[in-house]
C-alpha positions in Angstrom: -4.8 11.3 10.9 -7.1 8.0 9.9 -7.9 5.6 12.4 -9.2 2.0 13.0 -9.0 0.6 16.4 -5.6 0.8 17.0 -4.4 1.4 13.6 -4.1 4.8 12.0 -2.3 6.6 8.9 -0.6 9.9 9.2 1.1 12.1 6.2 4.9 11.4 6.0 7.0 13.7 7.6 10.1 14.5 6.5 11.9 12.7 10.2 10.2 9.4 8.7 12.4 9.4 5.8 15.0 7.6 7.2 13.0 4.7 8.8 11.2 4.5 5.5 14.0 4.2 3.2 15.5 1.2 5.8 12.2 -0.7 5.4 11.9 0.0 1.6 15.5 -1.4 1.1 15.3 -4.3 3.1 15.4 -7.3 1.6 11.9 -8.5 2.6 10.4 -5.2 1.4 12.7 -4.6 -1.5 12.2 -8.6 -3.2 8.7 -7.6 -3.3 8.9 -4.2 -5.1 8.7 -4.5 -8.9 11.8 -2.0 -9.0 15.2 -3.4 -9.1 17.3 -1.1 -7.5 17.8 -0.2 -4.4 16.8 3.3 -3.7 19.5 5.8 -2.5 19.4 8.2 -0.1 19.6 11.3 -2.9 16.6 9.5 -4.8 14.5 9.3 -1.6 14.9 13.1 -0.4 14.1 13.9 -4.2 10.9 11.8 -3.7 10.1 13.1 -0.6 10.5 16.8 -2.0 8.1 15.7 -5.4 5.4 14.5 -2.8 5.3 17.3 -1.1 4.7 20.0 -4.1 1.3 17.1 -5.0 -1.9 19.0 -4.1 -3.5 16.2 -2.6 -2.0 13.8 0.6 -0.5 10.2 -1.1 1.8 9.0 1.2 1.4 7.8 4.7 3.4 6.4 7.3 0.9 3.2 8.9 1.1 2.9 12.3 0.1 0.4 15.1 -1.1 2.0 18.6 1.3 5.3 17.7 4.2 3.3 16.4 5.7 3.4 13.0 5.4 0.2 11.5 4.5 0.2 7.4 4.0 2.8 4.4 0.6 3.1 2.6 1.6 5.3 -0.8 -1.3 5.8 -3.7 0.8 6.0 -7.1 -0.6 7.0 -10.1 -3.6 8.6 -9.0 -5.5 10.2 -11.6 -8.5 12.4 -10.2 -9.9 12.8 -13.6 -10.1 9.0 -14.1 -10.3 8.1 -10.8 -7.9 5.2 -10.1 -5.2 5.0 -8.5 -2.2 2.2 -7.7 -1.6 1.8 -3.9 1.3 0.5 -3.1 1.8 -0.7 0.8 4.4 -2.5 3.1 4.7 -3.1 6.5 8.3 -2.3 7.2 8.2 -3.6 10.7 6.9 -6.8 11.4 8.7 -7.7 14.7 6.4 -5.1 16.4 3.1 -5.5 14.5 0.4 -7.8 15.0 -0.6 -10.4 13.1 -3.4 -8.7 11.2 -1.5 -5.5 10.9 -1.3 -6.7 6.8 -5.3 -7.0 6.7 -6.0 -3.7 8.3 -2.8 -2.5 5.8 -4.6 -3.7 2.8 -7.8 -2.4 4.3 -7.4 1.0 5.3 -5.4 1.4 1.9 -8.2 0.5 0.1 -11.2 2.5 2.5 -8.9 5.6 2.2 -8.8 5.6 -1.5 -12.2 5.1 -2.3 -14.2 7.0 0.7 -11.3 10.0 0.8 -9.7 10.0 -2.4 -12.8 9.3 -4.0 -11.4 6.7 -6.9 -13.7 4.4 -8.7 -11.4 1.7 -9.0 -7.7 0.8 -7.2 -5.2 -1.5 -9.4 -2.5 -3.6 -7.5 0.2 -5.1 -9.6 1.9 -8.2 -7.3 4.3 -11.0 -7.2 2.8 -14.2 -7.8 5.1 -15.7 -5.0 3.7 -12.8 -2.8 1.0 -14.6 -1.7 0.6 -13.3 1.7 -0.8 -9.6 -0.7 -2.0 -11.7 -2.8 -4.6 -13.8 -0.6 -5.4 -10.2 1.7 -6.2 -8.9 -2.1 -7.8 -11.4 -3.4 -11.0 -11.6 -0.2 -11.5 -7.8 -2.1 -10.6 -7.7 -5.5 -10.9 -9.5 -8.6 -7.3 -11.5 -10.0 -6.5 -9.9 -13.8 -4.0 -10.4 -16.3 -0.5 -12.0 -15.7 2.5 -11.3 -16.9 6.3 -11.0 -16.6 9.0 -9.0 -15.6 12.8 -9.4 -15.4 14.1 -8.7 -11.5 17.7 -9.4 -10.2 18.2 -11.3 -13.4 15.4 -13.8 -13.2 11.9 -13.3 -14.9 9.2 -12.6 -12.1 5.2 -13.3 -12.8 3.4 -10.1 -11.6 -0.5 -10.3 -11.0 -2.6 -7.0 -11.7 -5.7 -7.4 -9.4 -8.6 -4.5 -9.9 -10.8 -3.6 -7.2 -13.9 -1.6 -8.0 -16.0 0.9 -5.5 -18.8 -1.6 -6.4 -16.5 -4.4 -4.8 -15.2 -2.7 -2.1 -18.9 -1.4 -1.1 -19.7 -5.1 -1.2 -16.9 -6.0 0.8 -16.8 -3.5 3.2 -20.5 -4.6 4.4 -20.1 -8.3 4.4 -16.7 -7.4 6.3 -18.1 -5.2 8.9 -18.0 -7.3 11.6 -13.8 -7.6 11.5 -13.2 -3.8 11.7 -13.2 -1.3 15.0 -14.4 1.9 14.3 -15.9 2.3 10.9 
């Protein structure tokens, strides 16, 4: 487990698939997600069984004081290059603060660089995102844009870059917001 205050991330268990596939097939989650499709039930077991064969832990269930309310996953990760693409919702927002998003984006980042040890995190958004887009943007640099088709209409997508450099940088000058370091 990996904790801040009352925030922590846990490895996915197989009795979170279920909540997990609801949140990532919701509509808020799902118009956010560069995939088209919702994801069936078959797709998501096979998913959970690929995960589980990786060597080292990508997927987490995000939780606020013990509850289960968001999904922090690192795609693409590459050891030898060291980069990776996290990908994070929170899947429940009834029962999560209002910074639960910041300490998301965050903990995403702090456990990729200080555990997974990457060099550099990429995060492809929705330009109408802007909620992700503004959290990223306080610790990353904005990249390329470009477009995607999604439900039939074409969909701006913004690749932001985050180096350990700029996290370092940030995580200093940010000290003062987090519990626990």
């Amino acid at each position: 487990m990996y904790r801040i205050g009352d925030y922590s991330m846990r490895p996915i268990e197989e009795g979170d698939l279920r909540q997990i596939l609801e949140w990532r097939n919701s509509d808020e989650v799902h118009s956010m997600m560069l995939t088209d499709h919702k994801i069936t039930w078959e797709e998501h077991c096979r998913w959970f069984e690929k995960i589980q064969q990786e060597p080292v832990k990508c997927h987490f269930v995000f939780e606020y004081q013990g509850h289960p309310v968001g999904y922090i996953g690192y795609n693409d990760f590459d050891e030898s290059a060291r980069t990776c693409t996290p990908g994070m919702y929170l899947g429940d927002r009834k029962t999560a603060p209002a910074d639960a998003g910041l300490y998301l984006s965050y903990m995403a980042g702090k456990y990729a660089f200080e555990e997974l040890g990457v060099e550099k995190i990429i995060l492809e958004i929705f330009s109408k995102n802007k909620r992700a887009l503004s959290i990223n943007n306080m610790t990353g640099q904005e990249g390329e844009h470009y477009c995607i088709k999604k439900s039939s209409k074409r969909e701006t997508v913004v690749r932001t870059e985050t180096t350990r450099e700029e996290y370092l940088k940030n995580r200093e000058a940010s000290r003062h917001l987090f519990e626990d370091f």
